[in-house]
C-alpha positions, 0 to 999 in steps of 0.5 A, spaced: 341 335 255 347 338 257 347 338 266 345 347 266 340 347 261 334 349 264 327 348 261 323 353 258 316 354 255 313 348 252 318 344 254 316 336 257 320 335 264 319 331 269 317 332 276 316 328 280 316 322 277 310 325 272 311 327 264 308 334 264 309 341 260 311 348 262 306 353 261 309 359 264 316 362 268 313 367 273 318 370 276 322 365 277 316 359 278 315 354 273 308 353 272 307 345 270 301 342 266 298 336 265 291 335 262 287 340 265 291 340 271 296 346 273 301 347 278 308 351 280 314 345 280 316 343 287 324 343 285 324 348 279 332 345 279 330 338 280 326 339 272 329 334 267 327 336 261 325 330 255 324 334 250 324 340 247 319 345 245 322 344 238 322 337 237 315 336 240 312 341 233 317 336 229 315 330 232 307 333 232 305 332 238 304 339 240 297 340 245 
């Protein structure tokens, strides 16, 4: 991914060391899932993004 990228709904990043999904933008505060779990991202910035939202459906792995 190109460096300004900056993830959206759906997309996996990680944070912190851990694999999550963006669930919601609100007002600027990443909203981040993983398993039943929900939290707003620490460093928004520092998400690196893994995949997109487009390539998880391609891939089936959309939950």
């Amino acid at each position: 991914m190109a460096m300004n990228d900056v993830p959206e709904v759906g997309d996996e990043v990680e944070d912190n060391g851990r694999r999550t999904i963006v669930t919601d933008i609100h007002q600027g505060v990443y909203l981040l899932r993983c398993g039943a779990r929900v939290w707003p991202a620490s460093d928004p910035a520092g998400l690196r993004i893994i995949r997109r939202r487009a390539q998880r459906i391609a891939e089936g792995d959309f939950r």
